[in-house]
Backbone bond lengths (Angstrom), bond angles and torsions (degrees), N, CA, C in turn:
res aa  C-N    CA-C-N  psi(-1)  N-CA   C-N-CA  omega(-1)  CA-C   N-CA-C  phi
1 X - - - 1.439 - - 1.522 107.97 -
2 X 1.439 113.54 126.09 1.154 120.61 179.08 1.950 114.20 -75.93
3 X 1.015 99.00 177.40 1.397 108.93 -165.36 2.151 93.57 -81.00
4 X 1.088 110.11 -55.44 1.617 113.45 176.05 1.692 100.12 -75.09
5 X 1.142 139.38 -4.91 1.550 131.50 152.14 0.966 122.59 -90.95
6 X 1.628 133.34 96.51 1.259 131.01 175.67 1.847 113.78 -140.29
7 X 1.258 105.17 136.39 1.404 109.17 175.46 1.530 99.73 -108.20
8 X 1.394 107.05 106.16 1.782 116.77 133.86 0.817 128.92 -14.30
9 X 1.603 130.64 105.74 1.487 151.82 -176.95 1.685 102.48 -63.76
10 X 1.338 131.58 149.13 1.178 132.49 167.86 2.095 101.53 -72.71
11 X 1.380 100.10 137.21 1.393 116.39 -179.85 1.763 109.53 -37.11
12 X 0.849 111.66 158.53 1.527 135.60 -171.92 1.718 98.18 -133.81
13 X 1.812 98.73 151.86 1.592 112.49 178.84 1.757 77.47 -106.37
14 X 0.812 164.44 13.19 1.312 162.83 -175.75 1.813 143.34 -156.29
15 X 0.769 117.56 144.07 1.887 105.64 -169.42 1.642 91.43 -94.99
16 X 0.909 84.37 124.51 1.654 107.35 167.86 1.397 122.88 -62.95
17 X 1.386 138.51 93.30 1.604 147.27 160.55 1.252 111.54 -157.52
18 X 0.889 113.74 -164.54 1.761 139.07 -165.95 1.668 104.46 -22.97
19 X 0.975 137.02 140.65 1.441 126.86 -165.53 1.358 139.87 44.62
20 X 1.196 111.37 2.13 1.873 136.21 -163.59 2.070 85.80 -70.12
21 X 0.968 115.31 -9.69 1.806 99.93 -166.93 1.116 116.12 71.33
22 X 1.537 140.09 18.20 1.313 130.97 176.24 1.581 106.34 -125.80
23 X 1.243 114.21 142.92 1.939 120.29 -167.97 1.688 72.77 -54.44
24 X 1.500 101.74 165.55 1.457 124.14 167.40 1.852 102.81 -136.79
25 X 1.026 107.33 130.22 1.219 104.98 168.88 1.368 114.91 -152.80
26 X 1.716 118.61 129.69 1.300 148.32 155.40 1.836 107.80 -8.59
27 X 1.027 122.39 118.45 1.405 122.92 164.90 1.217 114.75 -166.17
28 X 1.843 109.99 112.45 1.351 111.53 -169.32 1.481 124.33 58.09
29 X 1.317 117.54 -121.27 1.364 106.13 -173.73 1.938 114.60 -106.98
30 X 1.223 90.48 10.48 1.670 96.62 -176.97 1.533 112.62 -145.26
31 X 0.936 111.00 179.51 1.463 128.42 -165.64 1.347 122.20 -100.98
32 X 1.262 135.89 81.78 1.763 137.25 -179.23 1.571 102.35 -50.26
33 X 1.336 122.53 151.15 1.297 135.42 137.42 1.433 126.51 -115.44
34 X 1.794 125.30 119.74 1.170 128.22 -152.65 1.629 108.21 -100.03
35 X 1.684 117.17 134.35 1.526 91.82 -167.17 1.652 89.65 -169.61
36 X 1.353 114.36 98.32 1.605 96.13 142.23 1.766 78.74 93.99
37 X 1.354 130.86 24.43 1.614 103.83 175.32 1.890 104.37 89.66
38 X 0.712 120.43 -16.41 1.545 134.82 -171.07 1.354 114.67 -116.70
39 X 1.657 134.18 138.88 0.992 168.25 -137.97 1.509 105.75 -146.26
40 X 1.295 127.10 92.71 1.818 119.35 157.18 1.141 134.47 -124.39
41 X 1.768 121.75 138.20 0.970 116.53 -165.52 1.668 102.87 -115.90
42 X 1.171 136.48 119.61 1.342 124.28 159.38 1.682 125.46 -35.85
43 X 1.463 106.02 123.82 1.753 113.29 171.20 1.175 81.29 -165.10
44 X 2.136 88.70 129.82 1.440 121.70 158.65 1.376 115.96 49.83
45 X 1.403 106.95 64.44 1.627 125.43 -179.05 1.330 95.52 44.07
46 X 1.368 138.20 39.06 1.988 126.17 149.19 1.569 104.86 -140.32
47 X 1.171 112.00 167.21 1.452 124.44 171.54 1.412 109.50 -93.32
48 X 1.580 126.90 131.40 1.649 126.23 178.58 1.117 89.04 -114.28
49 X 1.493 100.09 165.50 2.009 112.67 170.97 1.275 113.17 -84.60
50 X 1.508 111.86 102.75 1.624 109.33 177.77 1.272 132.65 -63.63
51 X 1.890 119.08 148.21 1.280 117.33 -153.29 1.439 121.76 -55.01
52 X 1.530 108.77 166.43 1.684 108.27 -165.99 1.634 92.77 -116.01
53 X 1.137 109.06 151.79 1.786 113.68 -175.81 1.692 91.80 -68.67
54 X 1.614 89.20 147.78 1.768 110.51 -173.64 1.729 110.65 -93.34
55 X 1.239 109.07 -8.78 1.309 131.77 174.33 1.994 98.20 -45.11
56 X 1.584 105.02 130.52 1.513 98.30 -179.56 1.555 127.68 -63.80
57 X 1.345 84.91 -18.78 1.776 89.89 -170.41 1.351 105.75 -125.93
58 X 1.292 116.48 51.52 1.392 110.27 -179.86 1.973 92.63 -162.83
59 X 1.575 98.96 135.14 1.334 116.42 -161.63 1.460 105.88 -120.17
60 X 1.591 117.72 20.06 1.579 123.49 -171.12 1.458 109.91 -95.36
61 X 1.489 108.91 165.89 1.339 107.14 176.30 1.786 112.19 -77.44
62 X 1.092 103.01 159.60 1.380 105.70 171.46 1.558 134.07 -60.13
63 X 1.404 91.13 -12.14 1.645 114.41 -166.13 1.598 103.36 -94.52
64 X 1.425 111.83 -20.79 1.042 124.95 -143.13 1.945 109.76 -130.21
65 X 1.307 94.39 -35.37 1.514 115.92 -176.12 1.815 113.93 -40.66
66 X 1.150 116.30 138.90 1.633 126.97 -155.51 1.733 90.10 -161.96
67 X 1.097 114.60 23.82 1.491 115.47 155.79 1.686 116.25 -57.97
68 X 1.437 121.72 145.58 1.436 127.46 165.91 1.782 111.20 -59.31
69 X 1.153 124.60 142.04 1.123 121.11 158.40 1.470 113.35 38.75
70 X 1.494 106.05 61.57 1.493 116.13 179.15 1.213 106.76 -56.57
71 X 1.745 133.61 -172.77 0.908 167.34 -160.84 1.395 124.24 -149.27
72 X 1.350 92.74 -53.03 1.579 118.24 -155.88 1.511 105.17 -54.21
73 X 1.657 135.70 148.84 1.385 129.94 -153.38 1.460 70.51 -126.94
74 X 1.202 151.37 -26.83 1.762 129.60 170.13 1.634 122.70 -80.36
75 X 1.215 103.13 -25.74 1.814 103.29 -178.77 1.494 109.75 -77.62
76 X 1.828 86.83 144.72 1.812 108.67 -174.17 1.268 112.93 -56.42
77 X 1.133 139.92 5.33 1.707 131.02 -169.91 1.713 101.19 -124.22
78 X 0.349 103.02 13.29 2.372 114.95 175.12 1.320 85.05 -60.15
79 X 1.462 119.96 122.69 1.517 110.13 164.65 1.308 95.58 -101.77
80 X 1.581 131.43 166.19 0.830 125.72 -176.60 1.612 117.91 -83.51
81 X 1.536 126.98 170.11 1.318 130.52 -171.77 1.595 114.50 -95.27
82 X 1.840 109.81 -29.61 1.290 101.74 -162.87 1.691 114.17 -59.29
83 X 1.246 109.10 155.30 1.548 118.14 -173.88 1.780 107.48 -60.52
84 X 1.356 105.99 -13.89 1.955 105.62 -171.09 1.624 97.18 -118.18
85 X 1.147 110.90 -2.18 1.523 90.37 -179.62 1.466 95.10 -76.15
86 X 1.365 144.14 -74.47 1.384 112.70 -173.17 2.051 81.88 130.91
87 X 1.456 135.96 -6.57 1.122 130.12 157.98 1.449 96.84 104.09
88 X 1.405 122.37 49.64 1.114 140.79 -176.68 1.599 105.92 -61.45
89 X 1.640 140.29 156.30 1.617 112.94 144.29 1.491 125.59 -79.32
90 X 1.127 133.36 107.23 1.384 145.59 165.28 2.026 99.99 22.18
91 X 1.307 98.20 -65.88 1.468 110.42 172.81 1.387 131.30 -25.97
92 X 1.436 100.08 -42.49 1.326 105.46 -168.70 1.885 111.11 -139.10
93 X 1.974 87.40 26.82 1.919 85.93 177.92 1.639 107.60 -80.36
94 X 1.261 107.48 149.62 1.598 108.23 176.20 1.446 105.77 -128.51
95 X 1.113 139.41 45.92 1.247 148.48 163.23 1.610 117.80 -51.20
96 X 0.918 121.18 120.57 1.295 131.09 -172.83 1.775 116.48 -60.20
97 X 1.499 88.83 -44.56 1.822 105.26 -177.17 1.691 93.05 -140.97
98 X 1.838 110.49 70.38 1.016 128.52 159.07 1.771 113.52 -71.67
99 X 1.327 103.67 115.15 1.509 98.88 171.41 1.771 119.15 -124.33
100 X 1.726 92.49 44.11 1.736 103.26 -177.30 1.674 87.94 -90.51
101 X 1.424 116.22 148.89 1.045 151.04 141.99 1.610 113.90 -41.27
102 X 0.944 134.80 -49.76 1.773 136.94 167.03 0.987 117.83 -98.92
103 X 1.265 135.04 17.64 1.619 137.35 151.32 1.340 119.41 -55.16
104 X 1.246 141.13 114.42 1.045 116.28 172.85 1.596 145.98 -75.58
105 X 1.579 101.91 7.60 1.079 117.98 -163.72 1.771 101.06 -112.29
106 X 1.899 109.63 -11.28 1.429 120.26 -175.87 1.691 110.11 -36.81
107 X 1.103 120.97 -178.90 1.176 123.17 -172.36 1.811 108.15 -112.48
């Protein structure tokens, strides 16, 4: 999900973090909250519905996705490609002269 593509989360009685009761989980550069079938990420004082893996046969969140032999260049489990990372997850490669395609930090 691009930064100008975003779908608006349905309203909340509450802000979502640390004790909010909803799984939280790490993805990329922000923080999902899992709840009810729904995925949210805070942008610009609202919550949007965070991206869903692009994979054809797979209907999971990105945050969340446990598909075989992903694809997807947004979901947390991308291990990385470079020959020295050693099969890092995308998430958390720190390669200096990373040249994987699902890194998020690639160039």
């Amino acid at each position: 999900m691009t930064e100008s593509q975003h779908t608006a989360a349905e309203a909340h009685h509450h802000t979502h973090g640390p004790g909010c009761g909803h799984l939280a989980v790490i993805h990329g550069d922000h923080v999902d909250y899992l709840h009810d079938g729904h995925v949210h990420r805070e942008h610009d004082g609202h919550y949007d519905e965070c991206a869903r893996c692009s994979c054809p046969d797979c209907t999971d969140s990105c945050a969340v996705c446990t598909c075989e032999g992903c694809t997807c260049p947004t979901c947390n489990h991308s291990v990385c490609s470079c020959e020295h990372c050693g099969g890092e997850p995308c998430s958390s490669c720190v390669c200096s002269d990373c040249t994987c395609a699902t890194c998020a930090h690639a160039a």
